[in-house]
C-alpha positions as CSV (number, residue, x, y, z in Angstrom):
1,X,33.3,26.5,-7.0
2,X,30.4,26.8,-9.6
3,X,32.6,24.5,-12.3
4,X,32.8,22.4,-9.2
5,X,29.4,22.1,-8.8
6,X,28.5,22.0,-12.6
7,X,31.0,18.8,-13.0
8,X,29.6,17.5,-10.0
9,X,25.8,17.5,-10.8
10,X,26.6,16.2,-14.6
11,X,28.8,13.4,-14.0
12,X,26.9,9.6,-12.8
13,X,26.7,9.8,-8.6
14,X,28.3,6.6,-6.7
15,X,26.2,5.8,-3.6
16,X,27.4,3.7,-0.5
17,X,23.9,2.6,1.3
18,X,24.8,0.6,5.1
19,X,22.4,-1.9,5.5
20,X,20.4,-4.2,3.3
21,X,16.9,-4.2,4.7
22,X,13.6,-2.4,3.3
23,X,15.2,1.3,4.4
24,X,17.9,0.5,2.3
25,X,16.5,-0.8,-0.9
26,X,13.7,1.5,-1.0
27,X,16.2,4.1,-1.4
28,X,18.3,2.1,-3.8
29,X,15.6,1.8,-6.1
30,X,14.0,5.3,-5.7
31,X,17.7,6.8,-6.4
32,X,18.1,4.6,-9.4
33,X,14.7,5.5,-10.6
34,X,14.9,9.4,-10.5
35,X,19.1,9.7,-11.3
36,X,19.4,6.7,-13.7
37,X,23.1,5.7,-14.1
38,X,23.8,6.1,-10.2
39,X,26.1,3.1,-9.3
40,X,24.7,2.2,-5.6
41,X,26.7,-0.1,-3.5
42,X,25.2,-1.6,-0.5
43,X,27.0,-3.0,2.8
44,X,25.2,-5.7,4.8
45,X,27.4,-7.2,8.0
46,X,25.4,-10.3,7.2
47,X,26.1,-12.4,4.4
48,X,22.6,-12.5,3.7
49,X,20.4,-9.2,2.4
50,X,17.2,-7.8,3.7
51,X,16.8,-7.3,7.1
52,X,13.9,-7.2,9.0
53,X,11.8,-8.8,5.9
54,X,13.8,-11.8,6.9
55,X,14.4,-11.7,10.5
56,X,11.4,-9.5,12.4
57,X,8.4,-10.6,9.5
58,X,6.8,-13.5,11.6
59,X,7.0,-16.8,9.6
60,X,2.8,-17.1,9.0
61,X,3.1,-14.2,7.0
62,X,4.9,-14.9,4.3
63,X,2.5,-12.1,1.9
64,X,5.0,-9.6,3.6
65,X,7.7,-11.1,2.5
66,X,6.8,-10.9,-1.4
67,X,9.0,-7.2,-1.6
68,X,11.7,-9.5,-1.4
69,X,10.9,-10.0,-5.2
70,X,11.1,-6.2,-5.8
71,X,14.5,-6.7,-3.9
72,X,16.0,-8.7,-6.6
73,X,15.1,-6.6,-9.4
74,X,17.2,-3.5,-8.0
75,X,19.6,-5.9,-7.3
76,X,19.5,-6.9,-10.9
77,X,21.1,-4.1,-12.2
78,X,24.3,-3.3,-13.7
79,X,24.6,-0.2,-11.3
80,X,24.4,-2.1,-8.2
81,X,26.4,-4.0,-6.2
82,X,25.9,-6.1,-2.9
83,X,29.0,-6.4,-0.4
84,X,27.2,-8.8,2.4
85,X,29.3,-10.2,5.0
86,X,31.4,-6.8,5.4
87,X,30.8,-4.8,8.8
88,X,31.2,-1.0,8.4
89,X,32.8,0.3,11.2
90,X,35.2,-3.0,11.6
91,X,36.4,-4.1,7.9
92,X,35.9,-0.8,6.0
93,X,35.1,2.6,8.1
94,X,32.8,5.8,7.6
95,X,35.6,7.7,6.5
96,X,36.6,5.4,3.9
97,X,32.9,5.3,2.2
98,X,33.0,9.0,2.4
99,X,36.0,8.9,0.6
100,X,35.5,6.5,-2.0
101,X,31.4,7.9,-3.0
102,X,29.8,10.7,-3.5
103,X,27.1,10.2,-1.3
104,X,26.4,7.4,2.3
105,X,23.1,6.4,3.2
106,X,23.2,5.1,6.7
107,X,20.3,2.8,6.6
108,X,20.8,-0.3,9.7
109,X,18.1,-0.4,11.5
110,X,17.8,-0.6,15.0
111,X,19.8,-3.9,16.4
112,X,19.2,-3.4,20.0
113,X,16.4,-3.7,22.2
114,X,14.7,-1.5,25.2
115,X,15.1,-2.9,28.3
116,X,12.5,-1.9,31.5
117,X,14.5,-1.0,34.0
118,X,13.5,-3.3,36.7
119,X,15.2,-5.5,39.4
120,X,15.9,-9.2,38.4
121,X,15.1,-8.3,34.7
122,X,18.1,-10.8,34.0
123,X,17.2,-13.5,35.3
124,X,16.7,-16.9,33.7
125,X,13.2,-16.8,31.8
126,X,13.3,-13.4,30.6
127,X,14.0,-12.5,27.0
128,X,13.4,-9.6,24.4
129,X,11.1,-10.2,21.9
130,X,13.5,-8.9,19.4
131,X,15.9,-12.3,20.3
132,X,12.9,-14.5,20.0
133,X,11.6,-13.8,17.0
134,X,15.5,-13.5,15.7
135,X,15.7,-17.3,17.1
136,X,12.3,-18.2,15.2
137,X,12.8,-16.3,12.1
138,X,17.1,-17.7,12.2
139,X,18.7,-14.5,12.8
140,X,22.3,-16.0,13.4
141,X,23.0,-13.3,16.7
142,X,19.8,-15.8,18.3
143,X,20.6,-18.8,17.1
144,X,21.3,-20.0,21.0
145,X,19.4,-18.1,23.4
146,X,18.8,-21.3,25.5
147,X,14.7,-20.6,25.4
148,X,13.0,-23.6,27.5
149,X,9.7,-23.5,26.3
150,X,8.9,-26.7,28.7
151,X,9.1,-25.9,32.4
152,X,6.5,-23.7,32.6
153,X,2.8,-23.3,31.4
154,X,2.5,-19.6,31.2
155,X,4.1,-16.9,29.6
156,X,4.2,-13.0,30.0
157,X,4.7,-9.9,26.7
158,X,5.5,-6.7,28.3
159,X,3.8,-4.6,25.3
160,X,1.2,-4.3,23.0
161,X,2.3,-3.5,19.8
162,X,2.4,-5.8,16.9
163,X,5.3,-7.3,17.7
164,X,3.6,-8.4,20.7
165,X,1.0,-10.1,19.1
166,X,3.3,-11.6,16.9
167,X,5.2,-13.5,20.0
168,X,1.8,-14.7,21.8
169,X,0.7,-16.0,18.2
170,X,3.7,-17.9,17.7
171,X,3.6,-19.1,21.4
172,X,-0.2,-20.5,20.9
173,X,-0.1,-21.2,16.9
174,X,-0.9,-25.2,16.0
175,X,2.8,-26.7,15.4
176,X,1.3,-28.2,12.2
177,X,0.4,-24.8,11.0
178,X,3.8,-23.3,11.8
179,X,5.7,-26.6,9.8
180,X,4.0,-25.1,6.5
181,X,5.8,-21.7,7.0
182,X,9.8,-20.9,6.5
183,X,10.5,-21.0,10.7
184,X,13.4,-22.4,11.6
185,X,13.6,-26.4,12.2
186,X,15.2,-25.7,15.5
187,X,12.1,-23.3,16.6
188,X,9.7,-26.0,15.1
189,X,11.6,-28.6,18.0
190,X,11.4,-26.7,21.0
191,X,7.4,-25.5,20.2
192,X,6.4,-28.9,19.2
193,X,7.6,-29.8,23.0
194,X,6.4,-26.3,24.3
195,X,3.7,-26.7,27.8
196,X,3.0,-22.5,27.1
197,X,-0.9,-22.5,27.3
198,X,-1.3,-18.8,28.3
199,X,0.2,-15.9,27.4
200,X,-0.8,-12.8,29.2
201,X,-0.1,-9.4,26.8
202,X,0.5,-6.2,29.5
203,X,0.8,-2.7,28.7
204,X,0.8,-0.2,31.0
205,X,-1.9,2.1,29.6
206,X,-5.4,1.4,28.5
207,X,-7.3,-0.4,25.4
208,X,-7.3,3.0,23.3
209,X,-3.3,3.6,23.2
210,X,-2.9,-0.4,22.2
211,X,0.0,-0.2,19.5
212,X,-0.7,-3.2,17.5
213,X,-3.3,-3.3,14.5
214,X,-6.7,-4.7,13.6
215,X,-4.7,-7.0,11.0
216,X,-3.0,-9.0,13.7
217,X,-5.3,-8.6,16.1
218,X,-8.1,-10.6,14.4
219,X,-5.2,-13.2,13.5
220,X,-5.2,-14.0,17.6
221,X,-8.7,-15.0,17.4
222,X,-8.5,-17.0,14.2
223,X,-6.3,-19.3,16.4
224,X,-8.1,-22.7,16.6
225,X,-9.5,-23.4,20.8
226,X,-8.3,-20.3,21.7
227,X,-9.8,-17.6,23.8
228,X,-9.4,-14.4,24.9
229,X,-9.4,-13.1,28.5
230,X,-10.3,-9.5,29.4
231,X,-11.0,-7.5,32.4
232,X,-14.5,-6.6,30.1
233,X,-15.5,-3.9,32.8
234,X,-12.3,-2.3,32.6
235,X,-12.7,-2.7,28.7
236,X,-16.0,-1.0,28.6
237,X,-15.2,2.0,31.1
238,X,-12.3,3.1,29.0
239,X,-14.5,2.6,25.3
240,X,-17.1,4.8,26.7
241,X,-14.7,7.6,28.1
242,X,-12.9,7.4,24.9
243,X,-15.9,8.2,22.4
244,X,-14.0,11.6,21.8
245,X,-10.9,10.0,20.2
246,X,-13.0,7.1,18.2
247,X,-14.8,10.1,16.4
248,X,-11.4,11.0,15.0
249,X,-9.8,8.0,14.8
250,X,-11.5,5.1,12.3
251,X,-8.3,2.8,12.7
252,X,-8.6,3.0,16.2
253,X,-12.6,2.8,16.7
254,X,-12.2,-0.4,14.1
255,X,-10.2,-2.3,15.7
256,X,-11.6,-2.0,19.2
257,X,-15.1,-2.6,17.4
258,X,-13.5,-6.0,16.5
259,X,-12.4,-6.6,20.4
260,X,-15.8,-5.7,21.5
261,X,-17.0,-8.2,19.4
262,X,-15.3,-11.1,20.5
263,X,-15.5,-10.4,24.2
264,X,-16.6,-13.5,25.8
265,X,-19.8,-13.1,26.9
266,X,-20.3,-16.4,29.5
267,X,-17.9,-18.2,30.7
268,X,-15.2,-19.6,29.0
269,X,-15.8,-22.8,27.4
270,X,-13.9,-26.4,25.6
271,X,-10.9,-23.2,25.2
272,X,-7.4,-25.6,25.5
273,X,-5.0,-22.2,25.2
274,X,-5.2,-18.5,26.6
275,X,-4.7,-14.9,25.7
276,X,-5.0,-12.2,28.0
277,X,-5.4,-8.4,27.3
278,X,-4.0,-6.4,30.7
279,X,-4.4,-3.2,30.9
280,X,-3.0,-0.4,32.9
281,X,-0.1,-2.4,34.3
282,X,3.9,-1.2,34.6
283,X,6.4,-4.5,35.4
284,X,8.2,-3.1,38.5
285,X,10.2,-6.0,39.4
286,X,10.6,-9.3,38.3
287,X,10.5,-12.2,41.0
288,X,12.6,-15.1,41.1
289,X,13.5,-18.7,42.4
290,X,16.5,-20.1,42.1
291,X,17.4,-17.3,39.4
292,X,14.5,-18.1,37.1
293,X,11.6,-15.4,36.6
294,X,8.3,-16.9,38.9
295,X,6.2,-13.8,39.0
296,X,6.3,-10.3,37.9
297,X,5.2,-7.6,40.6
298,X,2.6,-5.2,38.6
299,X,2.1,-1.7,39.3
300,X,-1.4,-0.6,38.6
301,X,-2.1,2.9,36.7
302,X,-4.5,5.0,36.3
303,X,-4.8,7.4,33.3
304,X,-4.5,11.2,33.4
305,X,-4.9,14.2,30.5
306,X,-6.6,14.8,27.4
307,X,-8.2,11.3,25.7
308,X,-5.7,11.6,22.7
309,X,-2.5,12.0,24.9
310,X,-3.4,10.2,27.9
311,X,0.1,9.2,30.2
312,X,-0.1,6.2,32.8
313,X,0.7,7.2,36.5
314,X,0.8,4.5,39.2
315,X,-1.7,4.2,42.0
316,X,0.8,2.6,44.5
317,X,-1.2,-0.6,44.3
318,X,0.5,-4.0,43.3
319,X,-0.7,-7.3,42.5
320,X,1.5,-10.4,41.5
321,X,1.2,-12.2,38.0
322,X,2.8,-15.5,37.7
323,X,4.4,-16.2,34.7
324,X,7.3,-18.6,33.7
325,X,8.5,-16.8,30.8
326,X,8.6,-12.7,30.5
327,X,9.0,-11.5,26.9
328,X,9.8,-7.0,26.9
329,X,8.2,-5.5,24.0
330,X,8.7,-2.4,24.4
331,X,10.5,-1.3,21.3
332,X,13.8,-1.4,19.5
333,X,16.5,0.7,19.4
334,X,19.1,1.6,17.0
335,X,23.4,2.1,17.9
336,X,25.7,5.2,17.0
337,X,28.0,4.6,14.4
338,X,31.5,6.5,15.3
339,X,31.9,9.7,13.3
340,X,28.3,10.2,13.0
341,X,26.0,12.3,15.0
342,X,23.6,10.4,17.1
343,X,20.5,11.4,19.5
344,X,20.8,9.1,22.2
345,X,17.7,9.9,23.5
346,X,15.4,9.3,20.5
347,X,18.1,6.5,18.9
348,X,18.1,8.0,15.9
349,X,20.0,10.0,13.4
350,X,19.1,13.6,13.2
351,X,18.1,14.6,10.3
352,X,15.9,17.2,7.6
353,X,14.7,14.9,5.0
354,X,16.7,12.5,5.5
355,X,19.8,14.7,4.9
356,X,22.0,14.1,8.1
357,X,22.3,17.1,10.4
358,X,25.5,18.1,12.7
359,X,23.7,20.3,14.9
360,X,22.4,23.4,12.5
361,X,24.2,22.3,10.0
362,X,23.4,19.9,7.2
363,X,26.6,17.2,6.8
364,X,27.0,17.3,2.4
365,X,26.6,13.8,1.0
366,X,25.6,11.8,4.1
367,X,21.8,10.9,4.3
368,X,20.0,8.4,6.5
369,X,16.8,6.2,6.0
370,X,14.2,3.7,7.5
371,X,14.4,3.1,11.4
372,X,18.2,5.0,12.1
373,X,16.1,7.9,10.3
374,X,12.9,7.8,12.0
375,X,12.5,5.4,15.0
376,X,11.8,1.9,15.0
377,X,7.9,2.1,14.4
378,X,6.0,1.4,11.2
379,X,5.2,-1.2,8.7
380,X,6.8,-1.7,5.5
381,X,4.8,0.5,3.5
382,X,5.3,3.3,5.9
383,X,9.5,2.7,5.4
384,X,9.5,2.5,1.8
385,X,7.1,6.1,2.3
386,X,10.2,7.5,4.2
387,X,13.1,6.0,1.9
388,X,11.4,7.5,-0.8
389,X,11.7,10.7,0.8
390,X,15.0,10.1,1.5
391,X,15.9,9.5,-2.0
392,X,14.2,12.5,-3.4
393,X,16.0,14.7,-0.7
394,X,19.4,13.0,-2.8
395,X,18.2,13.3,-6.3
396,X,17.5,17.3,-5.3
397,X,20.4,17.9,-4.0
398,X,22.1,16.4,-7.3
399,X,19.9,18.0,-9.7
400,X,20.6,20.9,-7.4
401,X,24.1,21.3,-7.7
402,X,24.2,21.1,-3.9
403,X,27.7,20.2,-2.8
404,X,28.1,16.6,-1.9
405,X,31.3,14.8,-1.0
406,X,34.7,14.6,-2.6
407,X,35.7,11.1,-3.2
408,X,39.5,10.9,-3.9
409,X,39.2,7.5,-4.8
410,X,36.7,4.9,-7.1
411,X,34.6,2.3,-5.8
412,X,36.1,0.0,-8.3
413,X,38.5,-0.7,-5.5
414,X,36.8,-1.9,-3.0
415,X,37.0,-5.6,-3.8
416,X,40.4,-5.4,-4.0
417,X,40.3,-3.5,-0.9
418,X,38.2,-5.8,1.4
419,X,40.2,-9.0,-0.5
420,X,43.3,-7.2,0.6
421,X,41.9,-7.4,4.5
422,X,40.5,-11.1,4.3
423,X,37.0,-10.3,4.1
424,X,34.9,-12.5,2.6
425,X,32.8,-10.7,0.8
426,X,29.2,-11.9,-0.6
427,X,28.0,-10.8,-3.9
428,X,24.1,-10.7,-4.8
429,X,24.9,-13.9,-6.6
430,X,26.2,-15.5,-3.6
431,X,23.5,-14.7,-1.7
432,X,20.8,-16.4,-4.7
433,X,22.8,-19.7,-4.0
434,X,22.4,-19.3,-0.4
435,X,18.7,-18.6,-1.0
436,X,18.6,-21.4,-3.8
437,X,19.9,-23.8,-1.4
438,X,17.5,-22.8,1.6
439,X,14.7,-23.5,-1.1
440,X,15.9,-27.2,-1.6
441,X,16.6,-27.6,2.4
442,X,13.3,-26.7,2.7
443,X,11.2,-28.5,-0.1
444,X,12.9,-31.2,1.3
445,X,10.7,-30.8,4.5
446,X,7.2,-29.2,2.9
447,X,8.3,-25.6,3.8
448,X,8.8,-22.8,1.4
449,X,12.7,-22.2,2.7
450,X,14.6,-23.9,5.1
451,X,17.1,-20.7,6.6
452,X,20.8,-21.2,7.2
453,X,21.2,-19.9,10.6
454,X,25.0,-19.4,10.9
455,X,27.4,-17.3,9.6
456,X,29.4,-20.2,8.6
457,X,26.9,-22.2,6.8
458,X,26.0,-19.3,5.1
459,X,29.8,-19.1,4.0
460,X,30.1,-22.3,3.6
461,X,27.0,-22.6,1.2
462,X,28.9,-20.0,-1.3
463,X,32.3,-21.1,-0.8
464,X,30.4,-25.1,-2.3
């Protein structure tokens, strides 16, 4: 076992890492950083890399996108590889990867969304958030979610998180401001013809457990004739109960500072669009006509426990807020892969460190990073903090002589094996003609990129 071990920890590591998005390539690029020589591989069922940089970052901010550029430098080396188009789990299995590398990162994010629960939550009208900014942002899976932005004036987001914000925004944004950002042509149709004028934001607890940040928030009141609509007694009943928590929180006491500040104080004047902040409201059924979301029945909540860890409980009072179009925001989740241990309940892959836990005991060789790893919460920064950790649980347990997996065959086969099943396999360099092309597309129309939104045109654009 020890010459094993020795052998093991001296020889170059191969790395499979599932999923091409920040969780991903933050652990790429740590690995190759602290073991230089490690040959990384990395699977994307798309044929396009990067993840939610492309498809959940909200087109007016394209600052975020920039780590794309520290994307293509890892991607730039010898050491790695990029296998897009190729679905693990369909074309190539977990079992296969764990016999082919030394080490699996399972790193693909969290593709489903959290539904509420509620009667008539399928109805015509009513989308998750996740599928509308996949159809804005050209996530092929929302290409065609048949959103009809014109037969009604209002619309509802179940949430308050960014995410949230980032749907009203888009909803109330100019259309001339959204044609100078990379949002899809087919998005820039239906919102040019959109009659949304209101969008009410509704979470079920109050203004102190709000989710999204001070960042975004201030961007809803930069929006030109625009106005914010707040039940200000409510607002100022919970600030003044929740002087406890401010003391220890800055974030939080900053960015509610900034609300209080651009409470309307008078009436609302020469405003042409709407925003609305409810608080302490739980959806408890959606109501229809002629299958298509009219109304949704609200709960209304009261708050009980300590200020820091207050929990919403309903009052048994109702009211009725119309509303055309219901967005849920309430959170992503990510799906088990088979052969892999999975906590339903928290949709995530247990783990210490990022090393992968069966039960008590630690699986050798198979890690897990970003939102499988830690829950679908967080900026960027805060998953490339956890990747890194991820990667330096893998470079230990290298250095470590810690026993990993025992590949009986090389990577160097896998493009003969995924040739050998009729997968089309996209290279890094595939993808930079893709990208290459969605530059022209888009110069072509004043926008930094216009994005292939199909699998086939995506194909297509490599196969030219």
């Amino acid at each position: 076992m020890f010459r094993t071990l020795v052998t093991q920890a001296a020889r170059t590591p191969s790395l499979a890492i599932v999923g091409s998005g920040p969780g991903g390539f933050y652990t790429a690029a740590k690995v190759m950083q602290l073991l230089p020589g490690t040959k990384v591989d990395m699977f994307e069922a798309l044929p396009v890399p990067h993840g939610l940089v492309r498809f959940g970052v909200a087109p007016d901010h394209p600052e975020v996108k920039l780590v794309m550029n520290r994307f293509d430098e890892v991607a730039e080396s010898p050491d790695f590889r990029f296998f897009g188009n190729v679905t693990v789990g369909k074309d190539i299995s977990v079992d296969e990867l764990k016999d082919t590398y030394d080490g699996v990162v399972l790193s693909y994010g969290a593709s489903e969304d959290r539904v509420l629960n509620i009667k008539n939550e399928h109805v015509e009208g009513v989308y998750s958030a996740r599928s509308f900014v996949g159809w804005y942002n050209g996530h092929p899976e929302h290409r065609e979610i048949g959103l009809d932005l014109t037969s009604t004036d209002t619309a509802m987001v179940v949430g308050q998180g960014n995410v949230a914000l980032d749907v009203a925004r888009v909803l109330l944004s100019p259309i001339d401001e959204l044609r100078k950002t990379d949002i899809t042509e087919h998005a820039l149709e239906a919102l040019s013809r959109s009659r949304i004028k209101r969008v009410h934001i509704v979470g079920r607890r109050g203004p102190l457990q709000v989710s999204f940040t001070t960042k975004e928030l201030r961007e809803m009141f930069a929006l030109p004739n625009t106005k914010l609509e707040i039940d200000t007694e409510l607002f100022k009943d919970q600030l003044a109960h929740g002087q406890s928590l401010l003391l220890k929180n800055r974030a939080l006491k900053r960015l509610l500072g900034v609300l209080e500040k651009e409470i309307p104080t008078d009436a609302i004047k020469d405003a042409e669009k709407f925003w609305s902040l409810k608080f302490l409201r739980s959806p408890v059924e959606i109501i229809s006509e002629s299958n298509r979301v009219k109304a949704v029945k609200m709960e209304i909540n009261t708050l009980e426990g300590p200020t820091d860890s207050q929990v919403a409980l309903g009052t048994g009072s109702y009211e009725e807020i119309e509303s055309g179009l219901v967005f849920r925001s309430i959170g992503y989740k990510s799906t088990p892969i088979e052969g892999i241990p999975f906590d339903a309940r928290r949709g995530v892959v247990p783990n210490v460190c990022g090393r992968i836990m069966d039960g008590e005991q630690v699986l050798d060789g198979m890690y897990t990073s970003g939102w499988l790893k830690r829950g679908p919460s967080g900026v960027i920064v805060s998953t490339m903090q956890d990747a890194f950790e991820t990667a330096g649980a893998i470079a230990a347990d290298i250095k470590n002589g810690k026993p990993f997996l025992q590949p009986t065959k090389s990577s160097r086969d896998i493009p003969n094996l995924l040739k050998e099943r009729n997968v089309r396999a996209v290279s890094y360099k595939d993808w930079k003609n893709i990208e290459k092309l969605e530059f022209d597309l888009g110069a072509a129309r004043g926008k930094p990129r216009e994005k292939l939104t199909s699998v086939e045109e995506m194909l297509q654009a490599v196969n030219a």
